[in-house]
C-alpha angles and dihedrals in degrees: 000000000000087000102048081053093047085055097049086045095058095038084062098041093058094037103047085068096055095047098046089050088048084058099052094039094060093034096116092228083056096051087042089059095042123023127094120284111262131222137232115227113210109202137188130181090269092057141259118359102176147332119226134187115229096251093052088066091085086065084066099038148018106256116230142178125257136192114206137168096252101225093195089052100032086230143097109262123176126221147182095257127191105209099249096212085052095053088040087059097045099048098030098026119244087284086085081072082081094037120120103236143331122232122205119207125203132191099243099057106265110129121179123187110213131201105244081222093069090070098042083057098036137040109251122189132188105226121216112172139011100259091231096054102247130130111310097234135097129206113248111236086169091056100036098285091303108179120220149170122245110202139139082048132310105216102231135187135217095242090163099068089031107044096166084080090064090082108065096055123213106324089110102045114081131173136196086046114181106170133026110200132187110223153160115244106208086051095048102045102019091145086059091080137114121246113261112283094013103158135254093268089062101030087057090045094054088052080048084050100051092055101039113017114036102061081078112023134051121224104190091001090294116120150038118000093216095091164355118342092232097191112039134098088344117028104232070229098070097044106035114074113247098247090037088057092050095056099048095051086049095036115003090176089062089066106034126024124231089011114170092212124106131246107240101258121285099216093058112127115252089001090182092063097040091051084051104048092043080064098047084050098053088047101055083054082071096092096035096073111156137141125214108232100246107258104041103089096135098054116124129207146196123327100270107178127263111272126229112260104249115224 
């Protein structure tokens, strides 16, 4: 008996440690103070340019400190900012100013694909640091109070001076970005479209899904690397029912506890519409279904036509 308690003891003795030091190693305060500097990869259509690491943006402009309303914490925050449009100069030319739109993408998973004239209307900062020194993370009220780190650099927007952008939430907002890409929208995410003649309704909630919805989720394989596939090779559609769909795209947290999915934001502008015609989107993607061949993701098609820039 003593020695079978002398065994256990020891088992736990020498696995409590590890497992302390497996805690604090993945804690994200402790792999912001300790793992590798990360680069940010700057793209074009023609490839890499050029890879930086966050603390060489300030040979391309002057840093700055910025006060924002922090739309994950639902508080003002300050941070150490780099100006976006200056960086974008500096690393594209000015040329990215005519440009179709801009993806970032972040390492873990999330993709958004942003109009280039959002940054031409609103002022746009790469964020670096917390300006008061401390970790460079934020708890995730959006994701239930998830806390994560932020480097290489979290895109921020002075939604002070610019309240209209409240609105939107956080789609546009990403952190943990590793690579900033120029790109055409119709070439990158061809398989995104509506069927010809979809109506209005659709054709509105794929321009709703775009803004909202895509940074985390594929149609056709074509998006953000965050979550579900929702068209291929079953439609969510086809397997959700209709009011059910409804409710988790309004209150995901209603249906499953603990989800890591976001309520649609609450400050959108006739959120009732928008969560209907994203639905009527994503049924009308029933009958597209296609998958890219893997490989080919720089593959164009044909000419689709510029799309209006969302606010």
């Amino acid at each position: 008996m003593n020695k079978c308690f002398r065994t256990i003891t020891l088992y736990f003795t020498r696995l409590i440690p590890g497992v302390l030091l497996l805690i604090a190693f993945t804690h994200p305060a402790y792999a912001q103070a300790n793992v590798v500097e990360t680069l940010i990869e700057f793209k074009n259509p023609d490839g890499l340019i050029r890879s930086l690491k966050p603390a060489e943006l300030n040979t391309l402009a002057q840093q700055k400190t910025l006060k924002v309303f922090e739309v994950h914490e639902g508080r003002e925050r300050q941070y150490k900012v780099y100006p976006a449009q200056l960086v974008f100069d500096q690393m594209f030319s000015p040329s990215w100013r005519t440009a179709d739109e801009i993806i970032f993408t972040c390492q873990d998973g999330y993709q958004p694909s942003i109009p280039v004239a959002k940054f031409l209307t609103y002022d746009a900062y790469l964020a670096v640091a917390s300006a008061d020194n401390k970790p460079f993370t934020l708890s995730n009220a959006l994701q239930n109070h998830e806390v994560v780190a932020l480097e290489p650099a979290y895109l921020i927007w002075d939604n002070l001076k610019s309240p209209a952008l409240l609105d939107e939430g956080a789609s546009d907002m990403p952190y943990q970005i590793a690579r900033i890409e120029l790109v055409s929208f119709a070439a990158r995410f061809p398989g995104m479209f509506p069927p010809a003649g979809a109506s209005a309704e659709t054709r509105r909630g794929f321009l709703y899904f775009r803004k909202y919805c895509m940074a985390c989720h594929t149609i056709n394989g074509q998006g953000g690397g965050k979550a579900p596939e929702l068209n291929y090779p079953v439609s969510v559609t086809e397997y959700f029912k209709p009011g059910y769909l409804k409710q988790w795209i309004d209150n995901p947290a209603s249906l499953r506890y603990n989800t890591t999915m976001p309520a649609l934001a609450a400050a959108i502008p006739e959120r009732e519409k928008v969560i209907a015609e994203i639905i009527a989107y994503l049924t009308a993607m029933r009958d597209v279904k296609r998958m890219r061949p893997a490989g080919n993701s720089k593959e164009t098609s044909e000419k689709l036509p510029a799309l209006p820039f969302l606010r």
